[in-house]
N, C-alpha and C positions, 0 to 999 in steps of 0.2 A: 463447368465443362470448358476446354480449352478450345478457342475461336469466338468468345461470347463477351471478352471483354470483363472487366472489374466489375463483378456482382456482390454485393451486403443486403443482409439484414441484419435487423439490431431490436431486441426488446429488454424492455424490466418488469420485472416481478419484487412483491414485496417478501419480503425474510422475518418480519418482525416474531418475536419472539413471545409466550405467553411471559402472564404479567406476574409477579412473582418473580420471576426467575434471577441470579445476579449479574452484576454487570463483571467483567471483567476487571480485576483488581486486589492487591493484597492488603494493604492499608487504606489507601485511595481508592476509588471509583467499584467497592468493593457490596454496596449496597441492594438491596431488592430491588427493581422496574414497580413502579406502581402505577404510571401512567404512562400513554403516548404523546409526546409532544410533537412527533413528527416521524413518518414510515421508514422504514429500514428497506435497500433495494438493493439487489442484485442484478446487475446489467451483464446482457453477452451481446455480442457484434461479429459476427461470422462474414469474413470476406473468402470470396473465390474466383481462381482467375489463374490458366493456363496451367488449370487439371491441379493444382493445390488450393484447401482449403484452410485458415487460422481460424481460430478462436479464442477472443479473450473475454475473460469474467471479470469484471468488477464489482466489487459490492462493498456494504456498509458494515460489515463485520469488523472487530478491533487484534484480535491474532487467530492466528492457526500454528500449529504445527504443519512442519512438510509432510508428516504421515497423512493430517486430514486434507491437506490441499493437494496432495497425490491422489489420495481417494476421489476426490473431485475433478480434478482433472481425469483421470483413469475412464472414470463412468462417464465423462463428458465425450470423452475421444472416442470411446465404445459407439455410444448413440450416432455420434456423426460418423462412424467408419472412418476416424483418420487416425493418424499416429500420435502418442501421446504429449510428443514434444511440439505437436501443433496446438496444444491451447495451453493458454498462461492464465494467471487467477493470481489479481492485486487485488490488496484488503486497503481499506483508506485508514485501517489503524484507527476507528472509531472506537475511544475509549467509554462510550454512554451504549456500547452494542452490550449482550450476553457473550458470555465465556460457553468457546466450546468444549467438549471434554474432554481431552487430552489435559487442560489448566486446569480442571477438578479433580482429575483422579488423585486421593489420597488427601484431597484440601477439602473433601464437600462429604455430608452423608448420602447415602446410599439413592435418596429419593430427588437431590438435586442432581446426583450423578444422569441419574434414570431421563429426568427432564431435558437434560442437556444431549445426551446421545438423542433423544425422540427428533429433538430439536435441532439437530445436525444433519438428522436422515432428511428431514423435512427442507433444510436449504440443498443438499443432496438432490433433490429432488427437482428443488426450483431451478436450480445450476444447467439441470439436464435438459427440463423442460423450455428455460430459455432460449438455450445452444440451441433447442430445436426448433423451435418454435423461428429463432433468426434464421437460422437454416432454411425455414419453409416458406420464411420471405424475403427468401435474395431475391435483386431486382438488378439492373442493370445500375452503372454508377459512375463517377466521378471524386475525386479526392481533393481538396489542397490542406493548406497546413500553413503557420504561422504563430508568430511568440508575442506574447504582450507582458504584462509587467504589472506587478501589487506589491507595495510597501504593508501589505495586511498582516507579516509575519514578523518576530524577533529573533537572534541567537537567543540560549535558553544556558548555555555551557556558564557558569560565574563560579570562580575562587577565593574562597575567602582563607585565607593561609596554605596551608594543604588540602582544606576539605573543598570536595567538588559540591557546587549547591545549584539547586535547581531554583535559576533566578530568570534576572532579564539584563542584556547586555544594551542599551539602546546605543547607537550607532554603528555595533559591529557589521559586520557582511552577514547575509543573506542569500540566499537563491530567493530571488524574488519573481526569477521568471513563470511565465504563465503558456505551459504549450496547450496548443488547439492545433484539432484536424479534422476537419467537417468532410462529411462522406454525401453528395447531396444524388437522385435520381439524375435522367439525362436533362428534364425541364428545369434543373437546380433548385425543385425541393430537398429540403434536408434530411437526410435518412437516419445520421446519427453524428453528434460532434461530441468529441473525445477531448476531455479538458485536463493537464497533468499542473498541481500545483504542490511544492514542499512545506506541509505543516501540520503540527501534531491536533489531532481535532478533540478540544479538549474545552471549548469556549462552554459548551455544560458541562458542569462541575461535578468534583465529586461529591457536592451536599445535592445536586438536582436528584431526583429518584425517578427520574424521567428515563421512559424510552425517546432517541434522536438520532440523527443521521449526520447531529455537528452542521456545520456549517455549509460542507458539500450538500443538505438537503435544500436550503433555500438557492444555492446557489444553481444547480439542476431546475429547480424550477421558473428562477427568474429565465435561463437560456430557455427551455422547454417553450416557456409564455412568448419570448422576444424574436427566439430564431426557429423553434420547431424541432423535429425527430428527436429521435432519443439520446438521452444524457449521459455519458459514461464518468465519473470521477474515478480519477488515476491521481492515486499519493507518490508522492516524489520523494525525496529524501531528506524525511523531515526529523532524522533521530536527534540534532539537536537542534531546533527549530518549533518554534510554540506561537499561538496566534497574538496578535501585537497589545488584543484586547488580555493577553494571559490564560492562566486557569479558572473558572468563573466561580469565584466567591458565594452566587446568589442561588437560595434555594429554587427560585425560578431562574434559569441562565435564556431563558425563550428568546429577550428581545437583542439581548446580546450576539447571538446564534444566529439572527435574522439579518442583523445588519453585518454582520461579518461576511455571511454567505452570500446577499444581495450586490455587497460592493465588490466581491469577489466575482459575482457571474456578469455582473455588468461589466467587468472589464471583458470578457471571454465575448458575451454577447457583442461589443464594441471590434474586437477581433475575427473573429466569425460574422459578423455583416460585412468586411471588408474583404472577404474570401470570395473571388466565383467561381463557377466549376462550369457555366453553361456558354457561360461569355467572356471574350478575351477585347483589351484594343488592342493596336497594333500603330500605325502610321497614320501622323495627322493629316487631317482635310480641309478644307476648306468649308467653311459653314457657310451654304446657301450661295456661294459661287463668290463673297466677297471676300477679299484678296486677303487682305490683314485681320482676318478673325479663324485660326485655327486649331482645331482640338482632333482628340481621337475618339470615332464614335467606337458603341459597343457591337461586338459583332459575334454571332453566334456559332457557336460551335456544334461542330457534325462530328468529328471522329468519337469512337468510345472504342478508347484503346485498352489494350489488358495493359498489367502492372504484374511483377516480378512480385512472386511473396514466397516468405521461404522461414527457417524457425532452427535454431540452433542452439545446443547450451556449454556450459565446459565448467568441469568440475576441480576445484583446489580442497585441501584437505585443510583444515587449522588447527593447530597445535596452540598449547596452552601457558600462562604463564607457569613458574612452578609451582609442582603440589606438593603437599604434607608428603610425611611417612603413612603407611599400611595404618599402623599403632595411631597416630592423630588422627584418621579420618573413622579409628573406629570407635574413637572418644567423641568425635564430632558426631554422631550418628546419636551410641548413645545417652550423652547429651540433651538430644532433642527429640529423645522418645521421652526421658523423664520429663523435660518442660512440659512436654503437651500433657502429658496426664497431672502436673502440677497444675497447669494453666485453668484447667477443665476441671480442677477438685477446687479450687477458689473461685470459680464463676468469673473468670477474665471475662474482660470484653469481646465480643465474636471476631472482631480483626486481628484480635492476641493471638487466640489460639488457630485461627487461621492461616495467619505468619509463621507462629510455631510449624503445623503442618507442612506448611511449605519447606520449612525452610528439615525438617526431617527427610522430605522427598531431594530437597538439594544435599545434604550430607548424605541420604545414600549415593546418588551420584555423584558425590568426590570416592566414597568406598571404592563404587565398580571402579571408578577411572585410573586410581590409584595402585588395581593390581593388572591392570597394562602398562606394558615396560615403554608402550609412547602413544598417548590417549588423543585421538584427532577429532574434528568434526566432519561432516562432508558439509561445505557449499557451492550451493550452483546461481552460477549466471545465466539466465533463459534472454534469448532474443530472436526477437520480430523481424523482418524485411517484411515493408509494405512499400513497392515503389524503389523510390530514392531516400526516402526513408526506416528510421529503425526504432526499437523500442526495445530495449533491456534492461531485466527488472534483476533484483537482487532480493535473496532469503533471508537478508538482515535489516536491521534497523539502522540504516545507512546516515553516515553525516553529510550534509548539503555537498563541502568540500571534493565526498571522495563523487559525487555523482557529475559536479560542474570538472572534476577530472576528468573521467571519463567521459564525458560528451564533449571537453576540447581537445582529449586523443581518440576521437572515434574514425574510422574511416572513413563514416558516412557523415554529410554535411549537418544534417540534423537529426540529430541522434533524443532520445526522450528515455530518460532513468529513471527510475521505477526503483522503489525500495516496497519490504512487503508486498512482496512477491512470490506464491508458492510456498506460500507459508514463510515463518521467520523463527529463525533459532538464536540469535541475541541480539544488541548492540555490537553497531561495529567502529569501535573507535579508530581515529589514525594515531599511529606510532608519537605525535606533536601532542595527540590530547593526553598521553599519560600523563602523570604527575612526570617531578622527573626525577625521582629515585625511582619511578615505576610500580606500576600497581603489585601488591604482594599479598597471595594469601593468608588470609578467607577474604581479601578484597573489602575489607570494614572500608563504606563510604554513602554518600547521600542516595537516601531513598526517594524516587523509585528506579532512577537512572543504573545505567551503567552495573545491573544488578542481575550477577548470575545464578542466584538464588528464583526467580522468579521464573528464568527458564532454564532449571535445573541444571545447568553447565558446572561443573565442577569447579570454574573460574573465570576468568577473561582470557578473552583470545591471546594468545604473543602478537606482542606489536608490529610483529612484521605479516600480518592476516590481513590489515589492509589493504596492505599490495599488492596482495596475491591475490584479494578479491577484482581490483583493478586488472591483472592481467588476463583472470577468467573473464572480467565484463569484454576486455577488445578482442582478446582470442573469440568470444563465442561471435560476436560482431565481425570481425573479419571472415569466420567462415560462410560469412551470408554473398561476401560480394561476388 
């Protein structure tokens, strides 16, 4: 209600998934869950303050389609009575989560299908119940916010001739920044701190057959242990970006995953105790009336002022490299209706004809695409006003690059980029990472990157999608101030 000042709540609920079910992957991380190593969460954080309310979700799931993160959002923004573009929903791109169904239809039989929609309604659910559940404990509040820094991650991009290979670049650049924004009550308990860091969470492997939360799960806990309220992790843009320990090798990846995530919340934790929100100094004194001994004491704060929040998004269209003829893409199709029933009469291995499937579901979509005379995508930039502060997330798999771009042309001084956001519909390379004759269809190049086969895009963006993503992130950021 407007005259009440900055009110939040903030909870989590667990998402995990029954055991059996697979992980997310076509080659890679494509395995059964057979145990838990560690809880899967979906966090919301509901701030309200001069008659607008946000809401954002975070949780431990690894993709969505924007159809299913619309859905989620949709029924989120229903139960609070707000509008749809006030709540946003970042995935941490946890590759050891479950696939939801949108990624099986046509890749999975009928009874994995079934699991997985059960399985969807059922975070559907927790989504809601969160939103509401913070809803029904806003409390009065306070903010601040501040950046700290981890060497924990590496470039992942490596060329060996022309082929692009999924390596480790050591000493390239990084986003290695670490944001924090601790929401505390008016006594400066902690109600909820929001930690954003860029990197693919991948330190369990794809031989672990573990359910995990990666390395955001320990890291949540160490802050939770150290500073209190609730934990949010916010993936950054970590589309080429991988953890400095790599992909984990080991069928147990546990101890790996511990200390990745612990040195990673301790730095946030070390950030977040140097925030306050109840006590400010100001001008030194004099300590006990002697002359040449002065400092600033702390002193406590009375006002609880409201804060400006506000939610905008802007939509660019992207357009593709070039595609076949009509006639190729109906050879490409079938093509890979014969493989699969080839694959499947010689007893392939389950990730063969898995792949196959897949990649039959991407050759129908070069078909459709190829009998429109200019085949687009829609993406959207979503962003936040909390304060003086912003948050704008992006529906692709963003490189570090294009997000440290945007937050040094943002209008706002501290801006927080968010990739896997609202679901995500590819890789978004910049125009510098093609090759540079340019990528050309069917796009033959290292698996699993850079691969529109996996989210059925007909191809790669045109290299100029980049920057069109870049002008929808400050357009939708501009329209906040």
């Amino acid at each position: 209600m407007a005259g009440q000042g900055l009110r939040v709540g903030a909870v989590n609920l667990t998402i995990n998934p029954e055991l059996g079910m697979s992980k997310g992957g076509l080659r890679l991380f494509g395995s059964p869950i057979t145990k838990v190593d560690d809880d899967l969460y979906l966090g919301a954080i509901v701030l309200e303050s001069k008659g607008v309310t946000l809401c954002l979700i975070a949780c431990d799931l690894g993709n969505s389609r924007t159809e299913e993160a619309l859905e989620i959002r949709t029924r989120v923004a229903h139960a609070l009575e707000i509008p749809v573009v006030n709540v946003m929903f970042n995935l941490s791109h946890n590759h050891s989560a479950a696939d939801l169904p949108t990624m099986l239809h046509g890749n999975a039989d009928e009874k994995d299908i079934s699991r997985s929609e059960n399985y969807f309604a059922f975070v559907i659910e927790q989504a809601v119940l969160a939103a509401t559940t913070a809803q029904a404990q806003l409390r009065p509040a306070r903010m601040a916010h501040a950046w700290g820094a981890s060497d924990l991650n590496i470039y992942r991009r490596e060329w060996n001739g022309d082929q692009d290979v999924l390596g480790e670049v050591p000493g390239h650049p990084t986003d290695n920044s670490i944001g924090v924004i601790r929401f505390d009550d008016l006594e400066g308990n902690p109600i909820a701190i929001l930690f954003r860091f860029s990197c693919h969470p991948v330190v369990n492997g794809a031989q672990s057959p573990t359910l995990s939360a990666d390395f955001p799960g320990p890291a949540r806990k160490i802050i939770e242990k150290n500073v209190g309220g609730t934990v949010l992790f916010l993936q950054g843009c970590g589309g080429n970006i991988n953890p400095q320990v790599g992909i984990g090798y080991e069928v147990d990846c546990s101890e790996e995953v511990y200390r990745m995530g612990t040195a990673l919340g301790a730095e946030v934790v070390r950030v977040a105790l140097g925030l306050r929100t109840n006590k400010y100094q100001k001008d030194r004194v004099l300590l006990q009336n002697v002359p040449n001994i002065l400092f600033k004491p702390w002193r406590e704060r009375t006002e609880h002022a409201e804060v400006t929040l506000g939610a905008s998004h802007e939509v660019a269209h992207f357009g593709f490299v070039p595609l076949p003829s009509v006639d190729e893409a109906a050879q490409l199709a079938e093509h890979w209706e014969r493989e699969i029933l080839e694959r499947e009469k010689r007893g392939a291995l389950t990730w063969e004809t898995r792949v196959a499937k897949k990649m039959k579901l991407w050759a129908d979509s070069v078909v459709t695409s190829v009998a429109q005379s200019n085949p687009t995508r829609e993406f959207e930039a979503h962003a936040f006003r909390i304060g003086e502060i912003a948050i704008v997330g992006l529906n692709v798999e963003a490189f570090f690059e294009t997000g440290e771009e945007i937050r040094v042309r943002s209008p706002w001084p501290d801006t927080f980029v968010l990739g896997y956001t609202n679901g995500t519909i590819m890789y978004l390379p910049r125009a510098q990472d093609y090759p540079k004759q340019g990528w050309k269809w069917p796009n033959t190049h290292a698996l699993p990157d850079f691969l529109p086969q996996s989210y059925c895009q007909p191809a790669l963006w045109h290299p100029d999608s980049e920057q069109k993503a870049v002008k929808a992130a400050l357009g939708a950021l501009d329209k906040l101030r």
